[in-house]
C-alpha positions in Angstrom: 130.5 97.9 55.5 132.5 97.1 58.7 130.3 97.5 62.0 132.4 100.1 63.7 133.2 101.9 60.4 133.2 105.8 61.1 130.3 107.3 58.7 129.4 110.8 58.2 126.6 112.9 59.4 124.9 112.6 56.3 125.9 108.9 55.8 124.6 107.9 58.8 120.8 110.3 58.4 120.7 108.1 55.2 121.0 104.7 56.4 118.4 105.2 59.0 115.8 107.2 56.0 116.3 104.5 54.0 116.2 101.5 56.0 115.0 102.3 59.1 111.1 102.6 59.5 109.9 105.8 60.1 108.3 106.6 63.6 111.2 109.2 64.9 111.4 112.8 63.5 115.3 113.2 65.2 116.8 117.0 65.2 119.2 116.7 62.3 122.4 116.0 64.2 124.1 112.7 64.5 125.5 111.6 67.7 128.7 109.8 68.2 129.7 110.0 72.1 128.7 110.9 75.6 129.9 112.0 78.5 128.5 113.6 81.2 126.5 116.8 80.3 127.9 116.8 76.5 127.5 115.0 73.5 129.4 114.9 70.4 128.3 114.2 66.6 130.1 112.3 63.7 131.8 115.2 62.5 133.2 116.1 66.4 131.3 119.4 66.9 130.4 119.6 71.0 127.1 119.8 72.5 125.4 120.3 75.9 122.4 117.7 76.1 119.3 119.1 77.3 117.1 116.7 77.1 118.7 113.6 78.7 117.6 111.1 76.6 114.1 111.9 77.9 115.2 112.0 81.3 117.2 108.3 81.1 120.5 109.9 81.6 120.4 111.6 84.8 123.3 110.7 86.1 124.9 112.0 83.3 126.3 109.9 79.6 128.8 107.3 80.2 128.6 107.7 83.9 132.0 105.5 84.5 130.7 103.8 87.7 127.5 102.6 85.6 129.9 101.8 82.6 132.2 99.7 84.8 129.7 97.8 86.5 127.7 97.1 83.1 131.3 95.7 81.9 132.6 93.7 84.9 128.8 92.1 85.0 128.8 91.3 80.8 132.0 89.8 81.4 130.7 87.3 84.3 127.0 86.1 82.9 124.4 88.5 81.1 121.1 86.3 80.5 120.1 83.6 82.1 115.9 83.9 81.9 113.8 83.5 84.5 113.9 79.8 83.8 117.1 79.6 86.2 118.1 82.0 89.4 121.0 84.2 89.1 122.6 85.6 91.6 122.4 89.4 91.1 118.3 89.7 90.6 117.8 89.2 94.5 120.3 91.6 95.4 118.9 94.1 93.1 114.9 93.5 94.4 116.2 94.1 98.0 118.2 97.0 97.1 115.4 98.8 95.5 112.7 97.8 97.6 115.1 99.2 100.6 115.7 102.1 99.0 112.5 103.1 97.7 110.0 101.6 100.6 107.8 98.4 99.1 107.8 94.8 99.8 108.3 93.5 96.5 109.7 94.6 92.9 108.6 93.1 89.4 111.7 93.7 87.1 111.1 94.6 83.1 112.9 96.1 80.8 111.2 99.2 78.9 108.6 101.9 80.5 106.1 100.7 78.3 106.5 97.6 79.5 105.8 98.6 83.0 102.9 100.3 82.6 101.6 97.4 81.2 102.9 95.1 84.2 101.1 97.9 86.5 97.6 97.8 84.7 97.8 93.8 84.9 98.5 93.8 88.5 95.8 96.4 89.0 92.8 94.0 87.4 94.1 90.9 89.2 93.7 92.9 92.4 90.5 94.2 91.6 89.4 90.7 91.1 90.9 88.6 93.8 91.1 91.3 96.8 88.6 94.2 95.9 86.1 92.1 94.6 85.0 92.9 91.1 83.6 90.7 88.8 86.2 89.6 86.5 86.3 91.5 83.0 84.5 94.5 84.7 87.6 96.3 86.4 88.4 99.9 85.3 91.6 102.4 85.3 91.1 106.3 85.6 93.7 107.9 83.6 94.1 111.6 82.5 93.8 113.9 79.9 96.9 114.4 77.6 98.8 111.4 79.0 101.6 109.5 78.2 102.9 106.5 79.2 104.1 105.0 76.4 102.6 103.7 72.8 101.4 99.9 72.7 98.3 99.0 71.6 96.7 98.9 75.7 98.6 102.7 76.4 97.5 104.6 73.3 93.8 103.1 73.9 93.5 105.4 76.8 95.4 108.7 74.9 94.1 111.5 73.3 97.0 112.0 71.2 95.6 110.9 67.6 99.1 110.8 66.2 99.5 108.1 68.0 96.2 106.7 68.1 94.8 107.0 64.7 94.5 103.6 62.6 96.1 101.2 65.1 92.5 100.7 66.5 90.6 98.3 67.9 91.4 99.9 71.2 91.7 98.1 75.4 88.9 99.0 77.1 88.7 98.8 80.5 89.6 103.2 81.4 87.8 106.2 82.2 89.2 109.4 81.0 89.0 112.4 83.1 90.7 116.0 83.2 93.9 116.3 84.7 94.7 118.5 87.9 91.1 118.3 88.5 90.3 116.7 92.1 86.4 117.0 91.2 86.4 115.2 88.5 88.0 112.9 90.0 85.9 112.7 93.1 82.8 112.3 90.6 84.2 109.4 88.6 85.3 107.6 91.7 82.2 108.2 93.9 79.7 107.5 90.9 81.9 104.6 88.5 81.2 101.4 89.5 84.2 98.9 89.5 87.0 101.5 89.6 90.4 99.6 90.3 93.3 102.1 90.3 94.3 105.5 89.1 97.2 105.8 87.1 98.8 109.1 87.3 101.7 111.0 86.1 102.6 113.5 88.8 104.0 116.1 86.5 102.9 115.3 82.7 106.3 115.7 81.2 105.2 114.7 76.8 102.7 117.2 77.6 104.7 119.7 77.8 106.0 119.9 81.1 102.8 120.5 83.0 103.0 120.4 86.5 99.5 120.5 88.4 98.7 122.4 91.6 100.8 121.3 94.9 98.1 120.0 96.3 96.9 118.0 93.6 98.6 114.7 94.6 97.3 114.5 98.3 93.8 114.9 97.0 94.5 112.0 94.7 96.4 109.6 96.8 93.0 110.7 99.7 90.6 110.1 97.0 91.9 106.3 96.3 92.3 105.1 99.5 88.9 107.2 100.2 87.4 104.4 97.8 90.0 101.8 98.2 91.5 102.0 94.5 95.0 101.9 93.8 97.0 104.5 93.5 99.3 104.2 90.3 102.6 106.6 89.8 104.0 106.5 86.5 107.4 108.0 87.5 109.1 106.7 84.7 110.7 110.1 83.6 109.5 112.0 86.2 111.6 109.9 89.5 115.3 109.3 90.1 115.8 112.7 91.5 114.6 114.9 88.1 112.3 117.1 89.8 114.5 117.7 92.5 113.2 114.9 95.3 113.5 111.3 94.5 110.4 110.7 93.3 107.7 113.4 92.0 105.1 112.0 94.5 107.8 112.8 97.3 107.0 116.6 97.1 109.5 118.5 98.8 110.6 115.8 100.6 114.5 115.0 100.6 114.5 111.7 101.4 115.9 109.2 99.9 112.7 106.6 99.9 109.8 105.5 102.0 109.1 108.1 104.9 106.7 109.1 107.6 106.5 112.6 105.8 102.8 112.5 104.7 102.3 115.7 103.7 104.8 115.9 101.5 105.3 111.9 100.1 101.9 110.7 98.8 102.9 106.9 98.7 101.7 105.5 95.6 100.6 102.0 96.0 102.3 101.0 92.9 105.4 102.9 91.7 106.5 102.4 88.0 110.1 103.2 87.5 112.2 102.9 84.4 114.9 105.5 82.0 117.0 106.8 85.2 116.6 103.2 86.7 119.7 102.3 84.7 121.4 106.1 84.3 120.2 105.5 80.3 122.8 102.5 80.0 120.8 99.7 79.5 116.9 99.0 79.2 115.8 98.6 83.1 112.0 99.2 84.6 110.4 98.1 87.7 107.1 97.9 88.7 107.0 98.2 92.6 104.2 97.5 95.0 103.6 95.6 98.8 102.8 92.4 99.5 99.2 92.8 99.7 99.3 94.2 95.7 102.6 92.3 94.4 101.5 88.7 95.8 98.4 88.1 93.4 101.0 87.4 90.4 101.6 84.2 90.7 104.4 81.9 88.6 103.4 82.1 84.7 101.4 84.6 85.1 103.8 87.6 83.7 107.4 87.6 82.6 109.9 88.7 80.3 113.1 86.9 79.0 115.4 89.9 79.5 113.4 91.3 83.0 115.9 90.9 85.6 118.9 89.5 84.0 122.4 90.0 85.7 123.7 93.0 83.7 120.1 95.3 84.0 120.3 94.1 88.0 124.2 95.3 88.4 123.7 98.0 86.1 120.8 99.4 88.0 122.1 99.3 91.5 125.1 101.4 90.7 122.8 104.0 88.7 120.9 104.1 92.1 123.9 104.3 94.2 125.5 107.3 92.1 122.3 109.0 92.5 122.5 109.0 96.2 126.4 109.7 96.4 126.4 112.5 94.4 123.3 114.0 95.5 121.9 114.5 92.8 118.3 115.3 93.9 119.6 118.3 95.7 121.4 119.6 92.8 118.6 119.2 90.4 116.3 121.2 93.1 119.0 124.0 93.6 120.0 124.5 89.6 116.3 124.3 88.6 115.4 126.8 90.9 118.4 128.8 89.2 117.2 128.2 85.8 113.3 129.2 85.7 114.8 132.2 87.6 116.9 133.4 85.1 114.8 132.0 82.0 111.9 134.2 84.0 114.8 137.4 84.4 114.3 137.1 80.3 110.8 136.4 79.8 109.6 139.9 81.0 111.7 141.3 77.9 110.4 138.3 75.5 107.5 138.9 72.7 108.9 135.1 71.6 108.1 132.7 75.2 105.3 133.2 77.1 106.6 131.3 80.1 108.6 128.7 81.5 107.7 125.8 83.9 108.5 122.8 85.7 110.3 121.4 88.4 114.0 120.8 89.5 115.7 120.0 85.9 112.6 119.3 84.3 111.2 122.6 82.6 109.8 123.7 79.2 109.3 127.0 77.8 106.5 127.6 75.9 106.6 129.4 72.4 104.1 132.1 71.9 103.1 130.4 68.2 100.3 128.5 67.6 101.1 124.5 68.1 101.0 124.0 64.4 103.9 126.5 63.4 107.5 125.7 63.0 108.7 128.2 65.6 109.6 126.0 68.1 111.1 123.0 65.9 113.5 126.0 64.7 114.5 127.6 67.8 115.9 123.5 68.7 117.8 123.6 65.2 119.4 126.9 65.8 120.2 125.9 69.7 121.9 122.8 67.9 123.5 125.3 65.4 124.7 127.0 69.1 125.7 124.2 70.8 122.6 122.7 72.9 120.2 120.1 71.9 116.9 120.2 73.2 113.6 119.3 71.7 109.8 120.5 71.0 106.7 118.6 72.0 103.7 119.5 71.7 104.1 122.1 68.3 104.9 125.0 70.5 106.5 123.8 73.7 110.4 122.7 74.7 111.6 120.6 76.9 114.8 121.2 78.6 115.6 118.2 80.9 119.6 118.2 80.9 121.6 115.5 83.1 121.4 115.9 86.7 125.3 116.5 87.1 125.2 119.4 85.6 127.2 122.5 87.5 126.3 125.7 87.8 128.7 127.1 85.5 127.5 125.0 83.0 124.1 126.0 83.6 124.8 129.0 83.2 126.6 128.8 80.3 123.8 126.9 78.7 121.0 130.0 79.7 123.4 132.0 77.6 123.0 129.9 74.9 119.6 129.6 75.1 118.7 133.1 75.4 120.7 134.3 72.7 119.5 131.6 70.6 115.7 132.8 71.9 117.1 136.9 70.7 117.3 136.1 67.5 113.7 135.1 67.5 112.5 138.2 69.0 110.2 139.6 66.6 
């Protein structure tokens, strides 16, 4: 079979069933080209993406800026390892520690693999500036996280599809409900050896759940209350999603570090990845200041592929296209638009219960139980219409679609979506 052979829908779901392993339950639809809020499958039927490749697409598929600096830099150098310098990874740390406000930046490639960068910088902290004895540093997490699925993340998750039979588990994290300050306060004022908190500012695999306003400001005051690091996993939830350039920002419009306290809770660590590269290349980041970033020393951490020329060039446009076309502000102004009308149709609906979320990152939620197939149908006959979006959860759905979305299109696709929704009406 020639690589770039042309295979059917059906074809192609074959290949990957038989010899693929297992780990993805994909919406039956098979997708051959991108660009910009639409998607097209084997067969050439159009579709508007809602789900943004999990929010990795934000500035849209195939942005052609991204494209064209991905291309001009493959055609120049691509890896070189960390062995040698190159001479795009400087440019890139300075241009993202500029534009988001830290001293330094550790480059990786996946968001799983950030997180992990994050928790090891965390425990070296804890043990050559806090103090702890060494092997004795802790992480608070939260209830129904997600930050990934190696064997470390899904030690501290309390999602048993992903946890079941992989154990032994990491220890090493405390477990405490999320959007709760007073649990918090009690596990940080009572816990022994606490090193940081890792947080997701809204929990997006959760199902979209967005915690009180002030829910941030009493955890970045809690941490530096009891000098622990404060730890935001931004990874779908930054790059202008929720309407502000990061979560943490609030309603902040800036476009990185400001004096804006009440609205920006400065994480002391930021862990960035999906949008980092506009969903055209595997780019993270783990960003932190001096005081944090400078106990990693040479050999310490790495990665072949962290920082080579094409994730460096690549990332830096997807950055810049975030900024030029404003995409934070539109994301902000068309959410607002669609929970509005999504709300408009709720007070009819005996099928959703409500919708929630922030700038384009929403979910509805199904009023099923989370075992039922309500949900997983409503996303095959929105594909049947035209949109793709996905469940989580049993009974929740994401809609996340790319950030350059206009309104008419948005509108367009809350058509769609709420005639699809009709036909469920009981």
């Amino acid at each position: 079979m020639a690589i770039l052979e042309k295979l059917s829908s059906k074809e192609a779901i074959a290949l990957e069933d038989k010899y693929g392993a297992h780990n993805y339950h994909p919406l039956p639809v098979v997708l051959s080209r991108g660009e910009g809020v639409f998607m097209w499958d084997a067969e050439g039927k159009k579709y508007y993406d809602f789900l943004s490749a999990y929010s990795a697409v934000n500035q849209g598929h195939c942005h052609p800026r991204i494209v064209e600096a991905m291309s001009e830099q493959a055609k120049t150098l691509t890896l070189t390892s960390r062995a040698f310098y190159n001479d795009m990874l400087g440019k890139f740390e300075k241009y993202a520690t500029e534009y988001f406000g830290f001293d330094k930046m550790l480059p990786m490639n996946t968001g799983a693999e950030a997180v992990e960068t994050a928790i090891k910088i965390c425990r070296k902290w804890a043990y050559e500036k806090k103090g702890i004895p060494e092997q004795e540093a802790k992480i608070v997490v939260f209830e129904n996280n997600f930050h990934g699925r190696t064997t470390t993340i899904i030690s501290f998750s309390n999602d048993e599809g992903a946890r079941k039979n992989f154990g032994p588990y990491t220890p090493g994290f405390i477990k405490v409900a999320y959007n709760d300050p007073e649990a918090l306060k009690e596990v940080l004022e009572t816990e022994k050896n606490v090193a940081g908190v890792l947080i997701e500012p809204i929990q997006g695999e959760a199902g979209v759940f967005r915690p009180d306003t002030d829910f941030m400001a009493k955890v970045k005051s809690l941490c530096n209350a009891n000098n622990v690091l404060f730890i935001a996993d931004e990874i779908q939830t930054g790059i202008a999603r929720t309407g502000s350039l990061l979560a943490v920002c609030g309603d902040c419009t800036c476009q990185g570090h400001c004096e804006q306290q009440a609205t920006y809770q400065r994480p002391d660590m930021l862990v960035l990845g999906k949008a980092l590269s506009g969903g055209a290349y595997p780019v993270s980041a783990v960003l932190a200041d001096d005081e944090i970033m400078n106990v990693i020393q040479p050999g310490q951490h790495g990665s072949t592929f962290g920082g080579n020329p094409v994730a460096a060039a690549v990332a830096m446009e997807a950055l810049e296209v975030v900024r030029d076309e404003q995409l934070a502000q539109n994301a902000r102004e068309l959410g607002a638009l669609f929970r509005e009308k999504l709300n408009d149709y709720i007070e009819q609906s005996s099928i959703v219960t409500l919708v929630r979320g922030k700038g384009l990152l929403n979910a509805i939620v199904v009023n099923d139980t989370e075992d039922s197939s309500t949900a997983w149908d409503i996303c095959v006959a929105l594909k049947e219409n035209g949109l793709l979006a996905k469940p989580t959860h049993g009974n929740i759905i994401r809609f996340a679609p790319p950030l350059v979305m206009t309104r008419e299109q948005l509108l367009d696709c809350i058509d769609i979506i709420t005639k699809t929704l009709k036909d469920f009406e009981k």
